[in-house]
N, C-alpha and C positions, 0 to 999 in steps of 0.2 A: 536501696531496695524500693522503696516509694516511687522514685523513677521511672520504673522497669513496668512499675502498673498504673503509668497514669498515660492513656489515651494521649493526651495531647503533646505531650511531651516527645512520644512515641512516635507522633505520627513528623513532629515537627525535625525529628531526627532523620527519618526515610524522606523528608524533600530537600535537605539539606543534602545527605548523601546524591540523591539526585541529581540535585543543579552541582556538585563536583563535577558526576558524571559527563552533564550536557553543558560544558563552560561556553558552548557557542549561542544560546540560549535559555537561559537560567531562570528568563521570569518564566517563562512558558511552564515551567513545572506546576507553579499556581493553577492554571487554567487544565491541568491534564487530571489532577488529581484535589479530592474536596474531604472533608473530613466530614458526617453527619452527625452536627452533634444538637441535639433538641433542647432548646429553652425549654426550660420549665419552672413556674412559679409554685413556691409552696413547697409542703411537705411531701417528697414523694411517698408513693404507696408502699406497700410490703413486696421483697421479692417473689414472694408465695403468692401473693393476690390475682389470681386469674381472673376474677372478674372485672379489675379496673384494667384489662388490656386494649380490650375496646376501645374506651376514654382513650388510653395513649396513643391508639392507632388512628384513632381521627384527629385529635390533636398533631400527630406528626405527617400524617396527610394536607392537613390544609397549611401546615410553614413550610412543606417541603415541594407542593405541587406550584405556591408560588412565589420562591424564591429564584430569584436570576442567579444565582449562582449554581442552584440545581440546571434550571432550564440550560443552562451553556454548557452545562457536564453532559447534560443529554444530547444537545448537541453536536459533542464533539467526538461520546459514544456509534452514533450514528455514521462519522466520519469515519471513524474507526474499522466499520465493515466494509470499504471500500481500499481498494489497492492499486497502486500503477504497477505496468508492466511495459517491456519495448517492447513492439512490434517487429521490429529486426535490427541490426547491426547501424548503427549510426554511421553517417553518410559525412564527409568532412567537405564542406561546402565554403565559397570565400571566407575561409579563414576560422572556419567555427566549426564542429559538429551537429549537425543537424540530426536531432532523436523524435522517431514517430512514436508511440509508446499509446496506452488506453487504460483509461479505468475502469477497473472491474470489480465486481461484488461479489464478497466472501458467501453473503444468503444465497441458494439454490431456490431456481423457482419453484422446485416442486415443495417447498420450505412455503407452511403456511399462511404465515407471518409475509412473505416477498411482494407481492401484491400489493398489500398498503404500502410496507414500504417505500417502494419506487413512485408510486402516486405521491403517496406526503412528498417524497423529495420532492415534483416536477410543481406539487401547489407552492409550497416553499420556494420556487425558481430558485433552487441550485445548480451552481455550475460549477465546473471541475479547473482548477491554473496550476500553473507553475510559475514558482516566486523563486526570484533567482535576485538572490541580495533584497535593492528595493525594486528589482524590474518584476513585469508581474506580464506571461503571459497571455495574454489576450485570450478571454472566454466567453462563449457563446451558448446560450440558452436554447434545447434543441426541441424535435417534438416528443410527446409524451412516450415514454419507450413503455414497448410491449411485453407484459408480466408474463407472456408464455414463453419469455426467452430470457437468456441471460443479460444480465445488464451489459452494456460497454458502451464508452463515453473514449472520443479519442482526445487525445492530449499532444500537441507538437511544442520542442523547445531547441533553441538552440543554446550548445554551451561552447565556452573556447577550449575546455580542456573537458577529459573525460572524470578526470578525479574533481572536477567541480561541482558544488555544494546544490541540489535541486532541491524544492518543496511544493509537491504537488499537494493542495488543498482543497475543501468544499469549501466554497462562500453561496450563503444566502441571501437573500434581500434584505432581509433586517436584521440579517448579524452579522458579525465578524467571521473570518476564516477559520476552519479547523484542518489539523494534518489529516490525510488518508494514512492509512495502516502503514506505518514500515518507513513512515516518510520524518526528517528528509533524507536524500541520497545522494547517491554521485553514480551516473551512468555507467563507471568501468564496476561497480557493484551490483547493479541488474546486472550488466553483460554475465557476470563472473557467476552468478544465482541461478541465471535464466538458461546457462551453457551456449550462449551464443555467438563464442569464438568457433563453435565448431559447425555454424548454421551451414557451411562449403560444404562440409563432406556429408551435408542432411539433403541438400541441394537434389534435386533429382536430376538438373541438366549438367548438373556439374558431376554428378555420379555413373550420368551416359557416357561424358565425355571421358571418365577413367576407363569406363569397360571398354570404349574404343579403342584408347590406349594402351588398355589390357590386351586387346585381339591380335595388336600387330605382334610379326614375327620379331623374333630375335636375329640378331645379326647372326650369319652363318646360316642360316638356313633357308638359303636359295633350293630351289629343287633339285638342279643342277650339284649341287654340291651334295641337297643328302643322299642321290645317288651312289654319288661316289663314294660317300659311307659305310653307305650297303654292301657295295662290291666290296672295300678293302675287307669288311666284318669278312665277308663269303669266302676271303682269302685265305 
């Protein structure tokens, strides 16, 4: 029973379950999730005590504002609102799959918070990759994107196979990478999300070219013949 009500225990049981779940990366569970649990010397207060809430609130302000281990939670929170998407149907090019794709932000610009956001980001020189095993696609630092629109950041990778393993990332200057939302993946998993088996029949030229081939006649129905139609019906 004691168990059941000890925080630590508790928590150390959900990242165990975790890294079962993610056996392709198990330490990363460390870094996704953090337990807050506050030092404290002495006798704590009374639960009832509303007036020492202060005290604990500044006290857990200044261990938690600079601890690295918060700051990389927040960082990685940050990552979190950003997602990759394809741009269209991957192209298979010598021998690889070549996928155009972009990142995009969950915040809305009209979202009043968006503004700083994307600024911090572009002070912070964040740039957008794809890590594919130890390969790491090439990223580039772009200009400051404009808060009256929506963020996108493009991402190009190639893979040999569609079910192979992508991880599109933020990296910073002075830090480590974190996942984007939803990441990692495998391209035949956006296709299958994004519905883009069926980008042909969305096609607008490829939609002309059915109605043209809707318009032709059917065989038999020369004029000549549906004349002769006519007549025998009249018969």
């Amino acid at each position: 029973m004691k168990h059941h009500f000890d925080g630590d225990e508790q928590f150390h049981d959900m990242c165990e379950l975790l890294r079962a779940a993610w056996p392709n990366d198990p330490d990363d569970v460390g870094r996704r999730f953090h337990r807050f649990n506050l030092p404290l010397g002495g006798e704590l207060p009374d639960l009832a005590d509303a007036g020492a809430m202060d005290e604990l609130s500044r006290i857990a302000w200044d261990h938690f504002a600079s601890s690295p281990a918060i700051l990389d939670q927040a960082q990685a929170i940050i990552a979190s609102s950003f997602y990759f998407e394809l741009r269209r149907m991957p192209t298979f090019e010598d021998g690889r799959y070549l996928c155009h794709g972009r990142v995009l932000c969950r915040v809305s610009p009209a979202h009043p918070g968006y503004r700083s956001l994307v600024q911090k980001l572009f002070s912070l020189g964040a740039t957008f990759h794809a890590w594919q095993g130890a390969h790491r696609a090439r990223g580039k630092k772009s200009a400051p994107p404009d808060p009256r629109i929506s963020f996108s950041e493009p991402v190009t990778f190639r893979v040999k196979s569609l079910d192979e393993q992508v991880d599109v990332r933020m990296k910073l200057d002075s830090s480590d990478s974190y996942h984007v939302s939803g990441s990692p993946f495998t391209a035949a998993t956006l296709i299958r999300l994004q519905g883009l088996q069926w980008t042909r029949l969305r096609d607008p030229s490829f939609c002309c070219k059915t109605e043209a081939l809707g318009m032709q006649k059917r065989p038999g129905t020369h004029p000549n013949i549906a004349a002769k139609r006519r007549c025998i019906r009249q018969l």
